[in-house]
C-alpha positions in Angstrom: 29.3 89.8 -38.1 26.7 92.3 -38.5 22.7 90.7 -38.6 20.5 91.1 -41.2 17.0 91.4 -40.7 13.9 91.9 -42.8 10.6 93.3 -42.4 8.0 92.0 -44.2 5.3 94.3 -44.9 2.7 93.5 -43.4 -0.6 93.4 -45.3 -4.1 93.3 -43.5 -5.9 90.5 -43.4 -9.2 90.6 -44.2 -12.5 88.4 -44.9 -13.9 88.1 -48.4 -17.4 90.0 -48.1 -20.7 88.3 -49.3 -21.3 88.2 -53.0 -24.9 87.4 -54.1 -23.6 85.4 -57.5 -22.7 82.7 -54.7 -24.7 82.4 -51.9 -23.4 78.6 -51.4 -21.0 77.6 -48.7 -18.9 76.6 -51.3 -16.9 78.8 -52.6 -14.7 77.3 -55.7 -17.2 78.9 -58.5 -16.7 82.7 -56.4 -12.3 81.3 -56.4 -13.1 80.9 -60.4 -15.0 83.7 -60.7 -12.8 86.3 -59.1 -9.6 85.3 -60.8 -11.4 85.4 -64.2 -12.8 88.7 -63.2 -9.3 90.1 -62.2 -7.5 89.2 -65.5 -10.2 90.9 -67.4 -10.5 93.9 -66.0 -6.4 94.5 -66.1 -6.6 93.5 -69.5 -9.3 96.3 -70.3 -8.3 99.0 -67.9 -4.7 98.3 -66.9 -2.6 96.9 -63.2 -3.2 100.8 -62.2 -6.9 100.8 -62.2 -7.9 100.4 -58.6 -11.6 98.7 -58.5 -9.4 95.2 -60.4 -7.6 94.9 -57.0 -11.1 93.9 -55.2 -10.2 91.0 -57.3 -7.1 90.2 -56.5 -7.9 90.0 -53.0 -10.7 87.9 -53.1 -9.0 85.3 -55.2 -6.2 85.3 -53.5 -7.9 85.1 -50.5 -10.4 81.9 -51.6 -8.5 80.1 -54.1 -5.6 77.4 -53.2 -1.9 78.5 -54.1 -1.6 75.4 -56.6 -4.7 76.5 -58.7 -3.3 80.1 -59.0 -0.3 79.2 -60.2 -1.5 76.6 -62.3 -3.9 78.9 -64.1 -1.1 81.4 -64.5 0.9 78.7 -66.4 -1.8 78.0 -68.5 -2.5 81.7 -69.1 1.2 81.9 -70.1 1.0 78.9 -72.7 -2.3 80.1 -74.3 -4.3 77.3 -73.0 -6.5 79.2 -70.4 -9.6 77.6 -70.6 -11.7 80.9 -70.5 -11.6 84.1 -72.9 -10.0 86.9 -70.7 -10.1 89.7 -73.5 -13.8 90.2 -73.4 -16.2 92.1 -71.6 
């Protein structure tokens, strides 16, 4: 029987850098923030634009896995509770 393996691709790990909109320890309003952020600006510019992906990382480096994919649910039913089509 032959073995299967699989590489995961391994992606850098990195720590979120400051950001002067939240100089508190905690960070749940920057989690908030960046997610909102992210959804606008591929909404506006498109997945492809590059700057959105600063983002990405920092909510998906600061926010739990449970709120993520709640917020993605709600985004998907239409009861996201902020306006992601705006500026």
């Amino acid at each position: 029987m032959s073995e299967q393996t699989t590489k995961k691709e391994e992606t850098p790990l990195h720590t979120v850098g400051f950001d002067a909109r939240f100089p508190q320890q905690n960070q749940t309003k920057h989690c908030w923030q960046s997610y909102v952020d992210y959804h606008k600006c591929i909404n506006l510019k498109g997945e492809d634009f590059a700057p959105c992906k600063t983002f990405w990382k920092t909510y998906s480096a600061l926010c739990p896995v449970d709120w993520i994919e709640t917020w993605d649910d709600q985004r998907e039913k239409g009861i996201f509770p902020a306006d992601l089509n705006s500026e």
